[in-house]
N, C-alpha and C positions, 0 to 999 in steps of 0.2 A: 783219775790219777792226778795230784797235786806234781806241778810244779813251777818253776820262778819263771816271774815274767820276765823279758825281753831288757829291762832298767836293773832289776837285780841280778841278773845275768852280767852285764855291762859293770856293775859295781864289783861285783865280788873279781871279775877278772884283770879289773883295776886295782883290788887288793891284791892281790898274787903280783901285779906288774912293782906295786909301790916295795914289796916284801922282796921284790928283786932288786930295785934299786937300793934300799939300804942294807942288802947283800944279807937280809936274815934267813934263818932256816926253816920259821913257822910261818903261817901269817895267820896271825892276831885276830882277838877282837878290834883292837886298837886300829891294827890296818883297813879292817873294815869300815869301824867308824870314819878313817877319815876319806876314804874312797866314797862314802854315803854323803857325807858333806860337800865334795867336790863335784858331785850331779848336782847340776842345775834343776830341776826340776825339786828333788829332796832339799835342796838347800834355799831355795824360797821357801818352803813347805815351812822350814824351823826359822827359815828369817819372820816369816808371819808372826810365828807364835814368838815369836822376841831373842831368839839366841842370836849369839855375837858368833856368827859364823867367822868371820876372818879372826877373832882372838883363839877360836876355840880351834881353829886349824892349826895357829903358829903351838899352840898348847899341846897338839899331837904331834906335829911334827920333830916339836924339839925331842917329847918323849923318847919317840922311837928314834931317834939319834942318835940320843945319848944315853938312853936309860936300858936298852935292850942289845947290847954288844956278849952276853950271853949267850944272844940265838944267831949269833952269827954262821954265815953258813961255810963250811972250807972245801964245798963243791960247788961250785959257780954252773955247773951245768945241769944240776939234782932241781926239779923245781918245788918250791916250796908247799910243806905241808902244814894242811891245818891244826890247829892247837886242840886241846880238850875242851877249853872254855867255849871256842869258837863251836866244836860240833858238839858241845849242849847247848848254846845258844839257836844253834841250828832246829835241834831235836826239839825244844821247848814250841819254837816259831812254828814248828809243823804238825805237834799237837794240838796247837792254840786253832791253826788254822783250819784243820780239819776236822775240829767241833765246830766250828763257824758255818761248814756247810761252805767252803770256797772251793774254787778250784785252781786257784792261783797265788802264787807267795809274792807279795810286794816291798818295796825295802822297809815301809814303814812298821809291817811285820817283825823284821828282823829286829828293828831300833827298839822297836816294845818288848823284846823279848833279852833284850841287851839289859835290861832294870835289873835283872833276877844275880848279875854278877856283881856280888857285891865287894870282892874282896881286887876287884880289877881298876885301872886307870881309868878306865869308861865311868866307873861309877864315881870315881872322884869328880870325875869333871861334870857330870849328870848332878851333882850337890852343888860345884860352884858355878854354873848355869841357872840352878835353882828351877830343873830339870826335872819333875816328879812322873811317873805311871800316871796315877788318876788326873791328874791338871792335863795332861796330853791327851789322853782317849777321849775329856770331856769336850777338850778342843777340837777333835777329829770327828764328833759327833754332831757338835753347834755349828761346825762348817759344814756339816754335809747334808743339815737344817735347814741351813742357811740362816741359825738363828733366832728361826720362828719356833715357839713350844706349839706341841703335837697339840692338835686341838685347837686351837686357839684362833678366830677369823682373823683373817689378813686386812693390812691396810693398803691404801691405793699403792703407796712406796713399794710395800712389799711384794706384792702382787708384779706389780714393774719390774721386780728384780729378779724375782722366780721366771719370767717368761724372759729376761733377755739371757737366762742363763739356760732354760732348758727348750727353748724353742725360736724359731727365725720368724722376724717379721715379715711379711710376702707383701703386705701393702707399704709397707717402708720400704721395701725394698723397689715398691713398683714407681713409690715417687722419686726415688732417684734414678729411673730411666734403667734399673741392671737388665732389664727380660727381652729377650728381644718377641716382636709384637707376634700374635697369635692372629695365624691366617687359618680360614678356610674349616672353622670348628664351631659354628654357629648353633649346629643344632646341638651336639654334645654340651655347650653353654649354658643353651634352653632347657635342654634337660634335667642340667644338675640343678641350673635353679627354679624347677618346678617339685625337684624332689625336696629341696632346703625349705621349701613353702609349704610342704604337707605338715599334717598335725602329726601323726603316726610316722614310722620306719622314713623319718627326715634327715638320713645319714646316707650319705652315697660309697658305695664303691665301685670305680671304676676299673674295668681288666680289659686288658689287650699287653697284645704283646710287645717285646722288649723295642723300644726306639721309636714307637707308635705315637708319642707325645701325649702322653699320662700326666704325667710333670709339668711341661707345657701349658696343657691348657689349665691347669688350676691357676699357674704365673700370670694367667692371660684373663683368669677371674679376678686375682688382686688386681690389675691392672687396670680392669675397666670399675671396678669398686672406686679404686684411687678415682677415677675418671670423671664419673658419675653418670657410666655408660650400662649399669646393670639395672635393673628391677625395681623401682623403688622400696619394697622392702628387704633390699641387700645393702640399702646405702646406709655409710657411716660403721657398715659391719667390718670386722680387719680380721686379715688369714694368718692363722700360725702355725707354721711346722713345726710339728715334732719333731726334735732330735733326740733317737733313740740311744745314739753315742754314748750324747750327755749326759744321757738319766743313768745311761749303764757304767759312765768311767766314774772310777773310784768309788763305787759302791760295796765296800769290804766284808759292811755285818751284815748278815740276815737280816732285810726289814727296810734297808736304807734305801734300796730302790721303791719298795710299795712304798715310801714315806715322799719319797720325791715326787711321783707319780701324783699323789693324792695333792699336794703342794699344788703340781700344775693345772690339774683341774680346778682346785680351791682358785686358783688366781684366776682361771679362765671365766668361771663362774661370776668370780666377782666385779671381774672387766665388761661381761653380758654383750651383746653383739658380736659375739668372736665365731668364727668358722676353724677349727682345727684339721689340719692337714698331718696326717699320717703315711711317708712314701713307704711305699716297701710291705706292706701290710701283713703278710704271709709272717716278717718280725714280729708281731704281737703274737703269738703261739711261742710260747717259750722267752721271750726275750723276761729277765729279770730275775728269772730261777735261780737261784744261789744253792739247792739242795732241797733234797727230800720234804713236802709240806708246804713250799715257799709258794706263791701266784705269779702268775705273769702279767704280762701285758694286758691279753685279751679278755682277762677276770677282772682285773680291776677298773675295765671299761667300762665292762656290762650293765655297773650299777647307774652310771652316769649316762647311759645311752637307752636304757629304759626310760628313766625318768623324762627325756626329751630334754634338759636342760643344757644338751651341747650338743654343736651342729659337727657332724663330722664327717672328712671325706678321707677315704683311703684310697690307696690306687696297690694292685698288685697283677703280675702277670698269670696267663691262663695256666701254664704250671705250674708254677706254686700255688694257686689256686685250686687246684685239684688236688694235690699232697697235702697240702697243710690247713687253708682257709674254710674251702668247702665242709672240712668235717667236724668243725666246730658250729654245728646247726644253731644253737642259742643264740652265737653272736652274728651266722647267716642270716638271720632272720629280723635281725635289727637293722638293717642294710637292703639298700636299694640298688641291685646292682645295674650299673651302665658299660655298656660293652663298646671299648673304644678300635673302632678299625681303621687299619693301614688306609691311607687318603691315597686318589689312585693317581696318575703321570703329573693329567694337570691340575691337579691341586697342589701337588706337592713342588710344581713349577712354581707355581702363583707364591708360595710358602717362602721358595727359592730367592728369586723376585724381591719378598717383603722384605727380608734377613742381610738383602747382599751387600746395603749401604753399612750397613755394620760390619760386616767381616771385613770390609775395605778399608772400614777407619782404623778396625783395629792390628788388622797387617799390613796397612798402611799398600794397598796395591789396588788394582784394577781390575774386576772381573768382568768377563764378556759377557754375555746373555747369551750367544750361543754354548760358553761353557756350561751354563746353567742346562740347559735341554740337554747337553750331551751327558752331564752328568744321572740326570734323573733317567736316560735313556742306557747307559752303562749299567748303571746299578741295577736296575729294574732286571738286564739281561744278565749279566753275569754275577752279581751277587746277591746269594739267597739264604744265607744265614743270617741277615737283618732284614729291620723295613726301614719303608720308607716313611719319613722325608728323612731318618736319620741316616741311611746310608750312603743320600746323594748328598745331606752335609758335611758325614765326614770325608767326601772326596772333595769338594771344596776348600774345607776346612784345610784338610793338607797339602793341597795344592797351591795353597795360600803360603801355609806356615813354610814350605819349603823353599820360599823366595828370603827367611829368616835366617837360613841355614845356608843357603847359597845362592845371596845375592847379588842381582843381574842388573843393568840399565834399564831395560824394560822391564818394571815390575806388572805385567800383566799374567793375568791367570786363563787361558784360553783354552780351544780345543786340545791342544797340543797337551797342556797342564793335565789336562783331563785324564785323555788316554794314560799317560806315564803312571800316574797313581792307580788307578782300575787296572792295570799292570803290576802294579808294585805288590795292591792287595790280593788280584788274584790268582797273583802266577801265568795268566795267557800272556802269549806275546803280544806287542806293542803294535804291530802289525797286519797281527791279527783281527785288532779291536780295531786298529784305525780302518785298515781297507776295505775299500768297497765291498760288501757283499757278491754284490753283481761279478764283479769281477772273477770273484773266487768260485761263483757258483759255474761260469762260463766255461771254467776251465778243467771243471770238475770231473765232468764226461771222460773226453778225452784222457784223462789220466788216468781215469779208472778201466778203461778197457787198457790201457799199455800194463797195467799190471792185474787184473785179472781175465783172463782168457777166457772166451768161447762162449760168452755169458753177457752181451750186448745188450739184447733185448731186455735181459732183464735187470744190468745196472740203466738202460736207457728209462725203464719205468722208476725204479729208485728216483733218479736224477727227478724228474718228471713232479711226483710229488713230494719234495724238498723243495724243490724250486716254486710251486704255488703254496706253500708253506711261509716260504721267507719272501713271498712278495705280500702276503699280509692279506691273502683269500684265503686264509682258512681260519677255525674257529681260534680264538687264542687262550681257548679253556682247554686246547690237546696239546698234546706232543706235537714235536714238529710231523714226526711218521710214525705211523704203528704199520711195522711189515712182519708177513708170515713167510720167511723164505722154507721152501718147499725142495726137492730132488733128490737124484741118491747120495751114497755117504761120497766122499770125496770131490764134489763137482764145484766147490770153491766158495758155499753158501757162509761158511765162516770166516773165511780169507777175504770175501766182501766185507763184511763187517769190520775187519780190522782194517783194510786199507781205507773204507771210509771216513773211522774214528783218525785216519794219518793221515788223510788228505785235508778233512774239514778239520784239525787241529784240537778234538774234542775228545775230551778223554775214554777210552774202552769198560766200560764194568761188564765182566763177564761173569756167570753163574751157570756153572754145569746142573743140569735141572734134574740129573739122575739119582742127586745128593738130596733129592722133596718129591722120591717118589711114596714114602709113609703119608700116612693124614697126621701124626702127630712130628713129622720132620717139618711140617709148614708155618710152626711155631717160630725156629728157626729164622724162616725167612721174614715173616711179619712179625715176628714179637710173641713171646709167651702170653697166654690169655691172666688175666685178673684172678692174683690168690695162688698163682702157680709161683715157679724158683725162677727169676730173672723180672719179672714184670717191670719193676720199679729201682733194673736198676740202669744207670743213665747211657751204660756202654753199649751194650745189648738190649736191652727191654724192647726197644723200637722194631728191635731186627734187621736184618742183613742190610735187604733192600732199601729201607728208609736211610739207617746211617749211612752207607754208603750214597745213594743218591744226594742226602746233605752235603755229605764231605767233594760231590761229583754233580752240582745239578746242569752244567752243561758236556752234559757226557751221550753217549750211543751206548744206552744198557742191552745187552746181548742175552737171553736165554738161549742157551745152547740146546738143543732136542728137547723142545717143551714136553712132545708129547711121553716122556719120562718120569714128569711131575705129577704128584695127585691133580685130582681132578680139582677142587678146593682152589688149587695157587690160579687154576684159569680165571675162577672167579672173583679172586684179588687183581688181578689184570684189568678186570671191567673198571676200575674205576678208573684205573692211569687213563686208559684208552678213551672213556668219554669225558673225564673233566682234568685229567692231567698232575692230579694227586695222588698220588699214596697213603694211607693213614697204619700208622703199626696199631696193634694191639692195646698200646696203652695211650692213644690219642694224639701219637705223634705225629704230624704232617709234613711230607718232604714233596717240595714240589717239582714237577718232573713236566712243564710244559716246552722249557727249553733242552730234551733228552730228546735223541729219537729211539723207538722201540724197534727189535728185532728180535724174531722168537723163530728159530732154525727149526727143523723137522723132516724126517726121512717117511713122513708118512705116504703109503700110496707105494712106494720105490720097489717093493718087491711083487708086488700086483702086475706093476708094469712090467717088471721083468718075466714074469709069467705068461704077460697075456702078448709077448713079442711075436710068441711063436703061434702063428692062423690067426692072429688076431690085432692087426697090428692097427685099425683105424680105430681102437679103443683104447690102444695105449695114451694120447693125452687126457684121457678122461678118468681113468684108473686112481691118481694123483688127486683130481677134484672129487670122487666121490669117498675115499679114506677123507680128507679134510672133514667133509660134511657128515659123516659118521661119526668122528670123532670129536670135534667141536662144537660145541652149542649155537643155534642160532644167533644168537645175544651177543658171543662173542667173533664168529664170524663176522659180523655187521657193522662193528666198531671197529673192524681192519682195514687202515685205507688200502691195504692192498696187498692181496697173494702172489708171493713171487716165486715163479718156475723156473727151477734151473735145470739146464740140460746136460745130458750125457757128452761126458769129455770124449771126442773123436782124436784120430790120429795128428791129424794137425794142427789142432789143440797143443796136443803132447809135446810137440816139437818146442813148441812155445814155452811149454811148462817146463823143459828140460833147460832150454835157454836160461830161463829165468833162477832155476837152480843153482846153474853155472855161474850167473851170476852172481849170485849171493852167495856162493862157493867164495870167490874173486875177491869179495867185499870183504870177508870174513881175513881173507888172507894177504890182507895188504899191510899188518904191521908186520908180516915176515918178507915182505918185496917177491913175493913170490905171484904167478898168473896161471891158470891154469888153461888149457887151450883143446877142446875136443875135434876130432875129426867127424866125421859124415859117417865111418862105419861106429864108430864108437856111440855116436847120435844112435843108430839104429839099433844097437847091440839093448843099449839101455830102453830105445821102447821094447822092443820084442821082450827081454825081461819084465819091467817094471807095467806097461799100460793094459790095464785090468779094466772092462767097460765096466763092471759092475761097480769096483771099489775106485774108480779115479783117480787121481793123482798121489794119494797115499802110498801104494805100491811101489810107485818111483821114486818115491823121496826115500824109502827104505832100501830100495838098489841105490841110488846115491853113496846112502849112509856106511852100506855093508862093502859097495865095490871100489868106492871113489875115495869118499873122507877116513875110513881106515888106513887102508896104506898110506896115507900123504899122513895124517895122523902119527903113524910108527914113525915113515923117514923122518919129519918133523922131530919127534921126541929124542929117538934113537942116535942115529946118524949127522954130521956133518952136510948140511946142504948152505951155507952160507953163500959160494960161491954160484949155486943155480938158482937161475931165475923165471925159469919156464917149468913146467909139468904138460909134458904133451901124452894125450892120451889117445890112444889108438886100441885098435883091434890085432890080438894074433890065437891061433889058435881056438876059434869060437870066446876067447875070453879077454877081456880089459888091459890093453896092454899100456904101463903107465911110466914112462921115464922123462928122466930130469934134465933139463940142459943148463 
């Protein structure tokens, strides 16, 4: 679908603004013209080619002054309509355009299409400008040549001029010091320049993912070129970027891109030692297409990259790589691919280290070395939608820049800097990141038994392995924990989970696993398979689990009653569980080694309820042997641990009631209102609600139906403003509840 760029968008709304200031009714060709004039950009465009912009303005201006008080408007609030000339001028421009094979209308467009009015002040002035059609296209044509006739070999000048127009120098740019120095990529170096030295497939492409210093280290190839720190047959060779931009802005006709293109190889060719740098690579697939028939990018390579007559490096990331690059085999196979990976803590320190006298001079501040380790140690843990080293620079980086924004006496960038930003990007609190772990873990216990009841032993094993977790004994390819919490329904197996995703500050993903009991629902969770509906597309394709762990990778992902799920989703668990990744369906990877896993199960629970009665020294073992029936060895094995929970007893209950009460209390403090149980009322609600089979569930539901209804009504209904207590007692075997 054609329509105006973003500049004639800008001009025509300039005309409507000009067509209100001299209060006419239409707007003009004429007000076009001089809205087209008053862009800077268009109006260099005609100063080049030689019109007297400023005489040719006072020459419209006066017009429409004085010569157009016919279209005056006598509704100052009506906004001006366009003329007939102006929407045939329009209609012409968008015929023209749309044989062209464009997809966008430019004002130069419009200007050409403005000739055809011949009985208008436009064309008056288009005669005494000396202003013709064909002199203008021909000059629109020889500038986007640059001059040179097609065909024709280039001379040194010209060649010079084609590459500062359509590519950046990387070795000029490396002798003025712009790069900052490339740490710790020595072998990646070596590599590339052992593939530049082959006879055959002497073009590299490098892939890794996005922040991994792709970029980088080519900077750090001109660099040591400049140097005369590379290979002796690299030396005297110079790196030039393609700028994809350049070749594609203002490419109007058909043909003008592949004419540029061919331009900059001609020149490359004839400069000879040149390495061409292409970022973005996955761009050559399509880039240059103007419509049906035209070539792009990656065709008009191919010729030049057979022949071996230009060295060239591309870099593109692993997804685009697999969408777009990989399926063009012809030009795969011209390419030496090198796979560049994420550099691991201390590399990416040492990197830190290299970089910091730079970022100092250029924000003019102080960074500590300890910020430096905190940073790579921050990011590393808490942000997992980049890599590194580019994630622990842009905490630096900001950390920096914000002493710009708000600054202090002390321009130092320290621990403190650190934290505040890895706050700012990831939403955890400041507190969180800064304090001691230790501390946090110390306290952990103890908190979790005041809010989950009767179930010591086994938040005491929880605790237990988290705590040899985050002391840095366990593998750092898992999760912190993979637990199987085990028991019957109600005995507070999920109510652990959530209080521990509240205690340790990390976020809950919970997935009801009843929802992946199909073998074709597991799609769902990991991702549609390849060729199906969703595969490829960026929201969903991955699946539940992956995007969400992205969006959540320090979180406590919870399966709620695994054994619900097909059998399938067990065997996607195996990998979290031994190396701490997820992979979706379509290759997506979310890593999940800062997650802890917890997969709920009421397996076993009705065995043991059976085998209570003559058989009671088999009841803890009823629970172990459903597990083991039901789970695979493989994945039993990779469980750090099976946690049993016990049957809620009466004094339990007491506690559970309490606790209601409470959060009753909590609920109801923006009404000033307390609620206050006696001892028969305590008992009234176990005797109804405590169910050893179903646990606490039953009494949150007498709660619900005896307690928070009535307060409910009074609340909505009635006047209670002046009471501020709700005493609830017993009369009559039933709830007795008034207000004081």
């Amino acid at each position: 679908m054609l329509v105006p760029n973003n500049s004639l968008e800008k001009i025509f709304n300039n005309a409507v603004n000009i067509a209100k200031k001299y209060k006419h009714e239409y707007v003009t060709i004429e007000h076009m013209l001089l809205a087209m004039i008053q862009d800077k950009s268009f109006a260099n465009f005609l100063n080049d080619f030689g019109v007297k912009i400023e005489a040719m303005s006072k020459d419209l201006a006066h017009y429409l002054g004085t010569q157009l008080n016919t279209i005056k408007s006598k509704n100052d609030k009506a906004p001006p309509k366009k003329t007939a000339s102006l929407e045939r001028v329009f209609n012409r421009c968008f015929t023209s355009v749309l044989f062209l094979g464009k997809d966008e209308i430019e004002p130069i467009d419009i200007f050409l299409s403005m000739f055809s009015e011949d009985k208008s002040f436009v064309a008056f002035l288009m005669k005494k400008y000396k202003l013709n059609k064909k002199s203008l296209a021909d000059y629109i044509n020889q500038t986007y040549t640059m001059g040179i006739q097609e065909g024709a070999p280039l001379d040194e000048g010209q060649a010079n001029k084609v590459l500062r127009s359509f590519t950046l120098d990387l070795t000029e740019m490396a002798k003025k010091e712009q790069f900052d120095p490339l740490i710790g990529r020595e072998q990646s170096l070596n590599d590339i320049a052992q593939t530049l030295a082959r006879k055959t497939k002497n073009n590299v492409l490098l892939v890794g993912d996005p922040g991994v210093g792709k970029t980088a280290i080519i900077e750090g190839l001109a660099q040591k070129i400049h140097d005369k720190k590379c290979p002796k047959f690299l030396e005297d060779h110079t790196v030039y970027a393609l700028d994809i931009g350049a070749l594609l802005a203002g490419s109007r006709y058909r043909g003008d891109f592949e004419e540029r293109l061919k331009l900059v190889l001609q020149a490359l060719e004839k400069k000879s030692k040149v390495i061409m740098f292409i970022d973005e690579a996955h761009m050559m697939s399509g880039a240059g297409q103007s419509g049906q028939g035209s070539t792009d990018l990656a065709n008009l390579l191919k010729p030049s990259l057979a022949k071996g007559a230009l060295k060239v490096i591309a870099s593109t990331t692993w997804e685009e790589y697999r969408t777009s690059f990989e399926k063009d085999r012809p030009l795969m196979r011209r390419f030496h691919r090198i796979t560049i990976d994420e550099p691991n803590r201390e590399t990416t320190l040492d990197i830190l280290k290299g970089v910091k006298e730079y970022y100092e001079k250029f924000h003019k501040v102080k960074i500590d070395d300890d910020a430096l380790k905190y940073a790579v140690d921050y990011s590393s843990k808490y942000i997992h939608d980049k890599k590194l080293p580019d994630k622990a620079l842009d905490i630096i980086d900001s950390a920096c820049a914000k002493f710009k924004v708000y600054p202090s006496k002390e321009m130092i960038v320290n621990h403190e800097s650190v934290v505040r930003e890895v706050s700012r990007m990831t939403g955890i609190e400041e507190t969180q990141i800064a304090q001691k772990e230790s501390t946090n873990l110390k306290e952990l216990e103890p908190k979790m038994t005041k809010v989950v009841f009767g179930q010591d032993d086994a938040i005491h094993k929880i605790i237990d392995k988290i705590v040899v977790a985050r002391a840095g004994l366990k593998s750092e390819t898992k999760p912190i924990g993979s637990f199987l919490f085990i028991g019957p329904t109600g005995c507070g197996k999920t109510e652990t989970a959530k209080q521990l995703s509240e205690l340790m500050n990390m976020p809950l993903v919970r997935f009801d696993m009843s929802e992946f009991q199909e073998k074709h629902s597991v799609a769902k969770f990991i991702g549609a398979p390849p060729g199906y509906v969703g595969y490829e597309d960026g929201t969903v394709g991955a699946g539940l689990l992956v995007n969400e762990i992205e969006k959540h990778p320090n979180a406590i992902l919870l399966l709620d009653e695994i054994e619900k799920a097909h059998t399938s989703v067990n065997s996607v668990m195996l990998q979290v569980m031994d190396y701490g990744f997820i992979t979706g369906s379509n290759g997506k990877k979310a890593d999940m080694r800062n997650t802890i896993l917890i997969m709920t199960s009421n397996l076993g629970a009705e065995e043991m309820e059976k085998m209570t009665i003559g058989f009671t020294k088999q009841d803890k073992t009823a629970d172990d042997d459903a597990v083991k029936h039901f789970f695979a060895p493989e994945f039993r094995n990779r469980l750090d641990a099976t946690i049993k929970f016990s049957k809620l007893n009466e004094d339990t209950m007491k506690l559970i009631v309490d606790k209601f009460i409470a959060e009753l209390n909590d609920q109801l403090k923006d009404k000033k209102v307390k609620v206050e149980l006696s001892k028969e009322a305590v008992n009234y609600l176990l005797d109804k609600g405590f169910d050893e089979k179903m646990g606490a569930r039953p009494l949150a539901r007498v709660i619900d139906n005896d307690i928070k209804t009535p307060i409910s009504r009074k609340l909505l209904f009635e006047d209670t403003q002046k009471k501020t207590v709700i005493n609830i007692t017993t009369k009559d075997e039933k709830l007795d509840i008034q207000w004081k």
